[in-house]
N, C-alpha and C positions, 0 to 999 in steps of 0.2 A: 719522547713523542713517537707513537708508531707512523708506520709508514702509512696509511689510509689518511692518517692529519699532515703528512707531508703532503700529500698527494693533493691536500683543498686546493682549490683556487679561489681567488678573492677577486671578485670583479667587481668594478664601479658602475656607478649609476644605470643601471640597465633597465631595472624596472622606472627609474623616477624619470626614464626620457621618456616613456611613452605618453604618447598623448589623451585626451581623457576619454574617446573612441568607443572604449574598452568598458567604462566605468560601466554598472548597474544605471537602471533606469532610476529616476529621480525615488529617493527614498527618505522618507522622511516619519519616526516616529515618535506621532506624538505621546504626550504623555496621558496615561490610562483617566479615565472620567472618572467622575464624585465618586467616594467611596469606594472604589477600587486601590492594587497597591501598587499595582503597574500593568506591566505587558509583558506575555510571554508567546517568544519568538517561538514555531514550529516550521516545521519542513513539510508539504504534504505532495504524494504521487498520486496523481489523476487526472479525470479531465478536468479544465477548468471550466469549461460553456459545455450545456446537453439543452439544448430545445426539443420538442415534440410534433411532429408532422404527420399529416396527413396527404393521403390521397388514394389515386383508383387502384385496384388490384394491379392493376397494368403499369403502375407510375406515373400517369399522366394525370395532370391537375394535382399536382404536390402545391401546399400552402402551411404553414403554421398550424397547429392545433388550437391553441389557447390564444383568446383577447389579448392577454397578457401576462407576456412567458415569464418563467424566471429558469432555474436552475431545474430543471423539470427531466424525469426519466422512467420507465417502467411502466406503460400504461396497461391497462385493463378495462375491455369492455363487456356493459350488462349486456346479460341475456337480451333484453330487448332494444338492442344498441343506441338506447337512447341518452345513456352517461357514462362518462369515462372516470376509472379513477386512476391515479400516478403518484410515482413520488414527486418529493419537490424540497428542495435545499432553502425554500423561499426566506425562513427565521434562520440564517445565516450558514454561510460556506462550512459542510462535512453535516450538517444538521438534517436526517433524513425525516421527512414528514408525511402525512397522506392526506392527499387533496382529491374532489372531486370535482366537477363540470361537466355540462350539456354535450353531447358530443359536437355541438356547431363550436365551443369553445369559450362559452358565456357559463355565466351564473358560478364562478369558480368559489369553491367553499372548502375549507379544512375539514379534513376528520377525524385523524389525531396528530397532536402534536406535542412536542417534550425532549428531553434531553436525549432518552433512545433511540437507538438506529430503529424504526420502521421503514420497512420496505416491500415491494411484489404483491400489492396489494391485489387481490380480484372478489367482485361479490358474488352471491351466492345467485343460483338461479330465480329467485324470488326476488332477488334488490334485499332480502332483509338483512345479510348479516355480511359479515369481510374477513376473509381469510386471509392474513399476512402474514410477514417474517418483521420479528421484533426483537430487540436483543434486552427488553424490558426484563425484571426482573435477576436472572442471575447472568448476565451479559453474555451472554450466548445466545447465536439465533434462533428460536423457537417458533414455531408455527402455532399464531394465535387466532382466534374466532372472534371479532367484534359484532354484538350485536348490537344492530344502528335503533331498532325502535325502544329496546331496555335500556342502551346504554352500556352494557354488561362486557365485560372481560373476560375471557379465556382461555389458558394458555391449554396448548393437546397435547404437548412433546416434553414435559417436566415430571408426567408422570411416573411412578416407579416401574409399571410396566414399558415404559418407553425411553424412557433418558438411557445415553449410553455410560460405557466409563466415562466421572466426571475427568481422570486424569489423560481421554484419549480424545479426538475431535468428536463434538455432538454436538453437528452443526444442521440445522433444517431448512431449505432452501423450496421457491416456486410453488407454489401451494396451486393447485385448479383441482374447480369444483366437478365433479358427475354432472351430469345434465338432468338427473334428477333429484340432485342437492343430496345424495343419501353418502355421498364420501367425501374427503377432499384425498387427494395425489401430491405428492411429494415427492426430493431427491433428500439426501441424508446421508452425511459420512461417521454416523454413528457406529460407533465400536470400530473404526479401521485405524490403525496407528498413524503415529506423526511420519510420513517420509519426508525423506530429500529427495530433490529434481538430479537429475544427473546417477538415476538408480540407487539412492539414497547416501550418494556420495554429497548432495550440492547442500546449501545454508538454506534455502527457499522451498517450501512445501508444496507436495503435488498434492491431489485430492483426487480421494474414490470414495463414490457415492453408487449407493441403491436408490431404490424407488421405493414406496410405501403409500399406503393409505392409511385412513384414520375417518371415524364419523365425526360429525362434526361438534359430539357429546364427548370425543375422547373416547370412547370404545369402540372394539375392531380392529384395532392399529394389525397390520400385517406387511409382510414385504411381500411386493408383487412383480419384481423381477434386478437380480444381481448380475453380476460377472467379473468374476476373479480379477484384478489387473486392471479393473477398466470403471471410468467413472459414465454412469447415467444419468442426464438433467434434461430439466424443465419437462417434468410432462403434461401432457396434454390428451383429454379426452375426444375418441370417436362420436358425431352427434348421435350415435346409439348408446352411448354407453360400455360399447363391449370393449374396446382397445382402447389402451394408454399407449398417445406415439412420445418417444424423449430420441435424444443425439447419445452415440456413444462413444467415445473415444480413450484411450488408453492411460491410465493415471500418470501417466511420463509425460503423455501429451499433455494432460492441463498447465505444465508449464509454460511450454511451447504454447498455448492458446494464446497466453498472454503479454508475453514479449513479441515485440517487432522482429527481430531478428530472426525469428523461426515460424511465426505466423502461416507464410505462406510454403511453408513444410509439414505442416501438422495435418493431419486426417482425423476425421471422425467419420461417421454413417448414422442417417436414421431410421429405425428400431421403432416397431411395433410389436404389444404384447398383446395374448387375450385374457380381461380383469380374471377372468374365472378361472381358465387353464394355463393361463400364464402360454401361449403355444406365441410362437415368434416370427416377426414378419422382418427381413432386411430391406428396406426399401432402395438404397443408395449403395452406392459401390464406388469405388475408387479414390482418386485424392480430392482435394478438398475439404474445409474445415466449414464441419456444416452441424450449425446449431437453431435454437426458437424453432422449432418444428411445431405447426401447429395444421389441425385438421381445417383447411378452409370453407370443406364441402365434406358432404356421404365418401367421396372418392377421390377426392384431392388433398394433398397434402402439401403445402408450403412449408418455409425455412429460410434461413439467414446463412448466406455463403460470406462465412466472415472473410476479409482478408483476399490479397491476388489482385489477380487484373478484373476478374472478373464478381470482384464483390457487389453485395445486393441482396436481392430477394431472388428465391427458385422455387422451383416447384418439380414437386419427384414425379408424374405422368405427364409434365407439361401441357396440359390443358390452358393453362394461361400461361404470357412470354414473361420470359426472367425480367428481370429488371436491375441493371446494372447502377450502383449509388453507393459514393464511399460512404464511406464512416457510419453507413447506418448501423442502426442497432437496435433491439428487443422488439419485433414485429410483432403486430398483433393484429390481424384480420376480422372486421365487425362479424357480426353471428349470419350477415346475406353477405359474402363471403364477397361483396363488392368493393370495399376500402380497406387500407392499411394504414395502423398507427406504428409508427415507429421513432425513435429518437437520433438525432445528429448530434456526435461530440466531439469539441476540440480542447485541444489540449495547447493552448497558446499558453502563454509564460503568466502566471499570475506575477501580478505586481510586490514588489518586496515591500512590507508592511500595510499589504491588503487585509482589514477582517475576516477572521473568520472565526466561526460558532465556539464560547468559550462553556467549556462545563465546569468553570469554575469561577462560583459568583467574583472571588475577590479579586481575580486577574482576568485582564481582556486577552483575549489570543491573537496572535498576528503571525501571516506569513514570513517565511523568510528562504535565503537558498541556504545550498548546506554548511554543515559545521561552522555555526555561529559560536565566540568565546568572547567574551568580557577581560578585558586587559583590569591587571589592580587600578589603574589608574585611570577607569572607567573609560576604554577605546573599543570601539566593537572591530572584530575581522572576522569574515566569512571566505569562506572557495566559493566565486562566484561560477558555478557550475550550470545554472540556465542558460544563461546568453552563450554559450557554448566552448569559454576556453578555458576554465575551470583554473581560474588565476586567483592571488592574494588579493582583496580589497578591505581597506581598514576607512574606518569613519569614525564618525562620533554617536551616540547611541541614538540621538535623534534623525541621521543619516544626512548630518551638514558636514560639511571638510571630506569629503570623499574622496578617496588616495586607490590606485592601482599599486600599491607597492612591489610585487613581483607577477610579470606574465611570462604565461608557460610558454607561449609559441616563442621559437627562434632558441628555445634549449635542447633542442636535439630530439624533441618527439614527434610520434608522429599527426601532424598536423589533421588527420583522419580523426583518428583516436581519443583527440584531446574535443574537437568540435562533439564527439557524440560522450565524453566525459566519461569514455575508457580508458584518459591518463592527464595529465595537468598536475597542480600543486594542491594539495588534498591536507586535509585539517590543520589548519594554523592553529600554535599554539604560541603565548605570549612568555615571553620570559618575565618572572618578578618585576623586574624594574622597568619592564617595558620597552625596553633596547631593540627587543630583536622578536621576528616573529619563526617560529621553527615548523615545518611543514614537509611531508612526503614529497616527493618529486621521480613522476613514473608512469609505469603503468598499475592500472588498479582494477578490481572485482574480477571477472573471470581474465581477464590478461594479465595477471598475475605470477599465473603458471606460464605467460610464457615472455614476460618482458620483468627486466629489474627494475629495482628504487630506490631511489635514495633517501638518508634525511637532510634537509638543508637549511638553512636559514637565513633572515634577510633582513636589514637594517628596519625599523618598524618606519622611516621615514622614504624609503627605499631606494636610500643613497647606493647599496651594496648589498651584493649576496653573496654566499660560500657554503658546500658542499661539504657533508660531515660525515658519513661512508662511503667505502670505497667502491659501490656500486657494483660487489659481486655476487649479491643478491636481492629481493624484494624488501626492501626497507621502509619504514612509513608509520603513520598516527605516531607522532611522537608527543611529547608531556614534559614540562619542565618540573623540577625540583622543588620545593618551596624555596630554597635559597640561589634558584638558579644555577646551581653548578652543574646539576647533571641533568642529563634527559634519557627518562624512557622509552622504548619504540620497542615495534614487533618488525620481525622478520620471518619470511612464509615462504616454503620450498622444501621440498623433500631432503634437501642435505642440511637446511639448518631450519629451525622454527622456533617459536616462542617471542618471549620479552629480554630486552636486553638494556643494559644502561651504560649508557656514554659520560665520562668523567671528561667536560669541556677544560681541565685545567690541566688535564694529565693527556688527554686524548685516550686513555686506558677504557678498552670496553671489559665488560664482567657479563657472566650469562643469567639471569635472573629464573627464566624456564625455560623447556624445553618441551612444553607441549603444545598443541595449537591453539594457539594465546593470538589475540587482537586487542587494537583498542584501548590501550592504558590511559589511564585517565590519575595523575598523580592527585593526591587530594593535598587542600591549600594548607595544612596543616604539617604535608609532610611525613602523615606518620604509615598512610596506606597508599597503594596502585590497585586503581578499582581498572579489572579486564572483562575479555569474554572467553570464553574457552570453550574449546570444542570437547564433552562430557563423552557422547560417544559418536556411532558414527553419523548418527541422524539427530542432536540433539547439541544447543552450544547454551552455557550457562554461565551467568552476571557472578564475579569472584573476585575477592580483595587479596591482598597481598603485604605483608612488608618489604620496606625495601632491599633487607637483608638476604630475602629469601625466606623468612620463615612465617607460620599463622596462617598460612594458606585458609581461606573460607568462600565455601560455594553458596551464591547467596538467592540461588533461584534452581527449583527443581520440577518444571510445570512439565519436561518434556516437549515443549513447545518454539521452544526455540527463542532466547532472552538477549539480549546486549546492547550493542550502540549506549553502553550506560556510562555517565557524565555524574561528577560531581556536583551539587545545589550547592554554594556558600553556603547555606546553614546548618550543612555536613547529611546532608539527606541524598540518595541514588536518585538519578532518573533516568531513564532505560527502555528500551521498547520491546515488547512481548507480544505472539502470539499465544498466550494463555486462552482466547476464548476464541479460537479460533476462525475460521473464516465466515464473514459476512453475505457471502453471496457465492455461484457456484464461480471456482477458479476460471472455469473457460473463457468464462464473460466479462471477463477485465480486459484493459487495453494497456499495455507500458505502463509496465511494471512489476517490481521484483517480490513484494511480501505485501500484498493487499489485505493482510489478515492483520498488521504490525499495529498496534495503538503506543500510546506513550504511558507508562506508569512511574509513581512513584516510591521511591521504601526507603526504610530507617536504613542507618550504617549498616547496621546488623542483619539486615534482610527482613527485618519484622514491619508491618505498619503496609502492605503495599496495597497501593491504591491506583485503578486505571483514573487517568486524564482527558481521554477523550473517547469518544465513543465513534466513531464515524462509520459509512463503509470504504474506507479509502486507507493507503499507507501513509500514517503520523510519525513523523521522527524527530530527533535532535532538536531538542526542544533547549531554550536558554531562556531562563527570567530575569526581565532588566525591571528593577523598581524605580519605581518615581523620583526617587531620587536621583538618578543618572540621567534621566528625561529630562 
């Protein structure tokens, strides 16, 4: 026995004193309706409430928008500001749809609706036709033309004068029309490569985007203003016609846009062009993270100061006073430049096993927190990571017998860290016989680089726990053996990396790789370790493995960034991919890490794969429990 299995200590009861304090909210799921084959748990980041408000340029007299809100965001008002249209989640949670109504909030009516992301809807000068973003057809965001009096469909950005590389982002983003209906304006990161955040060092992609036009026949397409390094969104036409104003800020920063943590560090500026000469106006200077620029008048220009103390609505010649109001977001100013619609969203903790939108007739979808596993002996355990201490909880699949088996606080971290679920006990994994549940314990995602982990494990009753490396590096996501004897895990740090396997009989570790490997996932069979590995320096890809070390197979190559992949029992991948990249521009997200991420699935073999969900939000860690464990 080496010294690191001398070194365990074996302590009692420590998770099974606590009291239930801790537990998840009441979770209970049931078993999937007629004709379905069950339920499949997902992970999703985003808001979970977005209502629509209204009120005066000034702020004053804010009320509800709609009779009767639901999941509601993005609005757009006609030319003659007499109807709004918006998105709306209303046919179930990640389900994006377009709805329109009166602008008092009455007469609320669908306008398309269906399994793809539509969104950003705005209509045309005339009321006759809708310009949106649709991921209909080859699931990618395309800016489409609905005409409302034919009925008619069509897409502007598929064409071969238009589409970029399919293997690089070609994504179409905020679509507004000319005020003489003869173009629409666009943002677009067609033809720019996959980065990483962190100067193409990080796993999470930044976005850079141009501007463009297009008529609304599909010809004309041209770009009407770029810059190296820097992404341009949402534009918006001068009421003459002659300038497109958008926000500009640095493709590093759309990171930064969208996490909390740096929010209120990030800069941008709003930027006018002339349609014709492209000649360019800076309007804004300094700091501040300032996007929705829209023309509210001949000479006024408003915008959304995301973020800070002083978030809201501004105005770049200040003609009318700022307006100070959290969490708002996508402003839009009627055409007498008297009112604004905008949306409020929060991001409270969806309920563990709340509905949401399944794109798959045979299985219902349900929430869950993360890294959900299925014990052989049909016991669920997840890292309850919402409620903020990112602890073991084991249940029964219907969420009766609810057990805290190990909590992270009072082991030594820091109690900071663990609340915002930058360290806790991180993916439980079941041993065969269901003994013991095996789990990271540390710091995790960017504190990585600068705190260790361990792998540990814990009575599945959680009479007892014990520490299985010696914590003189990042240890973590471990995997058991199909006969339990060993366990897999990655270790991450500049002096050691890859996959490693721990012999619990011998205590003997062996190095499996050496390259930057995450994630093993053993399959129940025994015979593969499905990873993620980092291909190059901007790109990480879904890969099997024996246990020996040999048969190495890369089983995704979108360039887009593939992993978090899990074995199905019925020996099929599931995994989550930015393959069709982002849904909407990066800046305009709130907390969180890969807003581009869906869930797919594919054979052993990497053949057969197929996206799961469609949403504009990040879907992860998906587990299906069948009716029979219900």
């Amino acid at each position: 026995m080496d010294n690191g299995m001398k070194r365990r200590s074996f302590l009692a009861a420590g998770a099974a004193a606590v009291g239930t304090a801790l537990l998840p909210q009441p979770f209970a799921v049931a078993a999937a309706g007629s004709g379905k084959k069950g339920v499949m748990l997902i992970n999703r980041i985003g808001p979970s409430t977005s209502d629509l408000y209204i009120s005066n340029a000034d702020g004053t007299n804010e009320r509800k928008l709609l009779a009767t809100p639901g999941f509601d965001y993005h609005a757009g008002v006609s030319a003659d500001g007499r109807t709004v249209v918006f998105t709306s989640e209303r046919t179930g949670d990640g389900n994006s749809c377009l709805y329109r109504a009166r602008i008092d909030g009455t007469n609320i009516q669908p306008l398309l609706t269906g399994p793809a992301m539509d969104d950003s809807a705005v209509l045309s000068p005339d009321g006759a036709k809708l310009a949106f973003v649709s991921t209909r057809g080859d699931r990618k965001a395309h800016i489409w033309v609905y005409d409302l009096r034919a009925g008619k469909l069509k897409c502007l950005t598929n064409s071969a004068a238009v589409a970029g590389d399919p293997a690089l982002p070609d994504g179409h983003f905020r679509p507004a029309w000319s005020p003489d209906g003869q173009w629409i304006a666009f943002s677009s990161d067609r033809g720019t490569p996959w980065r990483g955040h962190n100067d193409g060092k990080g796993w999470e992609h930044t976005q850079e985007l141009s501007l463009y036009v297009i008529r609304p026949d599909g010809t004309g397409f041209r770009k009407v203003a770029s810059k190296e390094g820097y992404c341009l969104g949402s534009p918006k036409w001068s009421p003459d016609g002659r300038r497109i104003v958008f926000y500009e800020i640095t493709t590093e920063g759309t990171w930064g846009a969208h996490r909390p943590e740096y929010i209120g560090k990030v800069e941008s500026q709003i930027v006018s062009v002339d349609f014709v000469t492209g000649d360019r106006v800076e309007h804004t200077a300094g700091p501040g993270l300032k996007v929705s620029p829209q023309y509210v008048n001949a000479t006024e220009i408003g915008y959304l100061l995301k973020g800070g103390a002083d978030e809201g609505l501004a105005y770049v010649s200040g003609t009318l006073p700022a307006v100070k109001r959290p969490w708002l977001r996508s402003p839009v100013w009627t055409p007498d430049g008297t009112s604004v619609i905008y949306q409020k969203v929060g991001f409270a903790v969806r309920p563990l096993d709340k509905p949401v939108y399944s794109w798959d007739s045979d299985w219902e979808y349900r929430f869950c927190d993360v890294f959900p596993v299925l014990s052989r002996q049909g016991r669920l355990a997840i890292t309850d990571k919402q409620l903020g201490h990112s602890s073991i909880v084991t249940m029964q699949p219907d969420g009766s017998d609810q057990r805290l088996v190990f909590d992270s606080f009072g082991k030594g971290l820091d109690p900071v860290m663990v609340a915002k679920g930058l360290a806790g006990a991180f993916r439980p994994a079941w041993s065969p016989d269901g003994a013991w549940i095996a789990f990271g314990l540390g710091g995790w995602f960017q504190e990585r680089a600068n705190h260790t982990a361990v792998i540990a494990r814990v009575r599945s009753d959680g009479s007892a726990w014990e520490t299985l490396t010696d914590g003189t590096t990042n240890a973590g996501f471990p995997s058991y053996s199909a006969d339990g004897n060993e366990i897999v895990y990655r270790v991450w740090g500049e002096q050691a990396k890859g996959l490693r396997i721990l012999n619990l009989t011998t205590g003997a570790t062996r190095v499996l790789t050496d390259e930057y490997d995450n994630l093993p996932d053993w399959s129940p069979d025994g015979r593969l370790i499905l990873f993620t590995r980092k291909t190059s320096a901007t790109n990480f890809d879904v890969c099997t493995i024996r246990p020996d070390g040999t048969g190495l197979r890369v089983l995704t190559t979108s360039g887009s960034n593939d992993g978090h992949a899990v074995w199905n029992p019925d020996g099929r991948i599931l995994y989550n991919s930015g393959e069709y990249g982002f849904r909407q521009e990066a800046a305009l997200y709130d907390n969180t890490f890969q807003p581009y991420g869906q869930i797919f699935v594919m054979n052993a073999d990497g053949s057969g794969k197929r996206m799961l969900t469609d949403s504009q939000w990040e879907d992860s860690m998906p587990l299906y429990l069948p009716n029979s464990v219900l």
